[in-house]
C-alpha positions as CSV (number, residue, x, y, z in Angstrom):
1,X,28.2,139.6,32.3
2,X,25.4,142.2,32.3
3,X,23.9,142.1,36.0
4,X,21.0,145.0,35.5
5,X,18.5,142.5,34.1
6,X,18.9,140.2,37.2
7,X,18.9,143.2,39.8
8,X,15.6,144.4,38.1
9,X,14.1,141.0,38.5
10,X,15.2,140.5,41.6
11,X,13.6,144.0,42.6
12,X,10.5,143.2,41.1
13,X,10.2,140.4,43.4
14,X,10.1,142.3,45.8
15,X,8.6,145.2,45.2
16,X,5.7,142.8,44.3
17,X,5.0,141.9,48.0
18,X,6.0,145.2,49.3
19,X,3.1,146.3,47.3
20,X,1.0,143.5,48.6
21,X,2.6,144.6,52.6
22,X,0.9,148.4,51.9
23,X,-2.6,146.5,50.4
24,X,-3.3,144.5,53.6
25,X,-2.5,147.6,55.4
26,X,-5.5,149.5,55.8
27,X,-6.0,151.5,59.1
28,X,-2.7,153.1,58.4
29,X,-0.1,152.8,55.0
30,X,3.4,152.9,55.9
31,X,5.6,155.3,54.4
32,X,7.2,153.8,51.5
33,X,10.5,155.2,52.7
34,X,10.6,152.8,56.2
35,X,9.9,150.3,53.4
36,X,12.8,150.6,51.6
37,X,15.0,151.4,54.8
38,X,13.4,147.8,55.9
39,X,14.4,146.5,52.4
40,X,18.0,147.7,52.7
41,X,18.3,146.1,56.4
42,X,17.4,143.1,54.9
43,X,19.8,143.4,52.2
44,X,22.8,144.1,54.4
45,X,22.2,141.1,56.9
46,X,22.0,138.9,53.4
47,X,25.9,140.5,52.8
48,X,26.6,140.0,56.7
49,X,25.3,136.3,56.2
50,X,27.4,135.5,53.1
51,X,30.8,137.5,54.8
52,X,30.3,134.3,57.6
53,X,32.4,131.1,56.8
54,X,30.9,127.6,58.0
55,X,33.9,125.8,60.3
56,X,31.8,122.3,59.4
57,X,32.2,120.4,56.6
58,X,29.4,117.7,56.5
59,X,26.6,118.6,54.3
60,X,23.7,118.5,56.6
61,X,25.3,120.5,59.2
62,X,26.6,123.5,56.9
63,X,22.7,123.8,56.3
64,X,21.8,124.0,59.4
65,X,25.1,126.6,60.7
66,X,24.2,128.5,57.1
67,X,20.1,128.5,57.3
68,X,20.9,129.1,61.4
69,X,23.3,132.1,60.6
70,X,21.1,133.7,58.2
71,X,17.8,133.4,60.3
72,X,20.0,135.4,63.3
73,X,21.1,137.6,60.8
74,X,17.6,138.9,59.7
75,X,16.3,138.5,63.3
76,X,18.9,141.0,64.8
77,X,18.7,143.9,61.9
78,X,15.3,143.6,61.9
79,X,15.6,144.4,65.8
80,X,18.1,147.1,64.3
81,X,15.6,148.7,62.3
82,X,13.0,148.5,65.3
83,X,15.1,150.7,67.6
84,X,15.6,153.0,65.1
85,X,12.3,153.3,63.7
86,X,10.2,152.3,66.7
87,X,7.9,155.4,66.7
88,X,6.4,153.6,63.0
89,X,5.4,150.5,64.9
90,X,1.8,151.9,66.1
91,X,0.0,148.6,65.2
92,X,0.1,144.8,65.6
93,X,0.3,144.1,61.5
94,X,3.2,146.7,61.3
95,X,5.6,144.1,63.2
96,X,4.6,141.3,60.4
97,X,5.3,144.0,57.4
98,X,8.4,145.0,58.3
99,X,9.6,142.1,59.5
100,X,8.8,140.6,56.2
101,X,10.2,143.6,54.3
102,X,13.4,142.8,55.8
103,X,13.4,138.8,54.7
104,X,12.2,140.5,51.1
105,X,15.4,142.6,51.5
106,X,17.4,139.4,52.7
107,X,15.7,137.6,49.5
108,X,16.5,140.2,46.9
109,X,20.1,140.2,47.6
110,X,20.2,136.5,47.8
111,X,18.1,135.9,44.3
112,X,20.4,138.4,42.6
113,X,23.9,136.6,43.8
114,X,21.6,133.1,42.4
115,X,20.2,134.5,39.0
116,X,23.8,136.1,38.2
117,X,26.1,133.0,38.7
């Protein structure tokens, strides 16, 4: 099965709000290299999410523990990436980019595990 065509699209999707992220940012452009550090944090809590097994079998609560488990997932290396990078957080919109550059990173994994099955 050739995978490059759905990891391109699957970047592209991304890339197109991370370009979007550094448009609405005006005062001051984040480096494009905290972006993609944000994108890769997002990426591994996507692989950390899909390593975690639901224990319940009904189909309405293995949504919940699985949607549940991936929102703590992004929440907590998004609070990775803060601690690490905290010095880059100099203004309110900066929290809202980043955090969203993570869920894009979270998305991009997840959309290229969808388009390749």
């Amino acid at each position: 099965m050739i995978v490059i065509p759905y990891i391109l699209v699957s970047i592209l999707i991304a890339w197109i709000w991370i370009d979007y992220f550094r448009y609405i940012d005006i005062f001051e452009k984040e480096s494009l290299k905290y972006l993609v550090f944000a994108l890769i944090f997002g990426a591994v809590s996507a692989y950390l999410a899909l390593l975690v097994k639901s224990p319940i079998s009904t189909d309405l609560s293995f949504i919940f523990f699985r949607v549940s488990i991936e929102e703590i997932f992004k929440l907590f290396l998004f609070l990775g990436f803060f601690y690490l990078f905290k010095k880059e957080f100099n203004e309110p919109v900066d929290f809202i980019i980043f955090i969203c550059v993570v869920a894009l990173g979270f998305s991009c994994l997840e959309n290229y595990f969808m388009f390749s099955k």
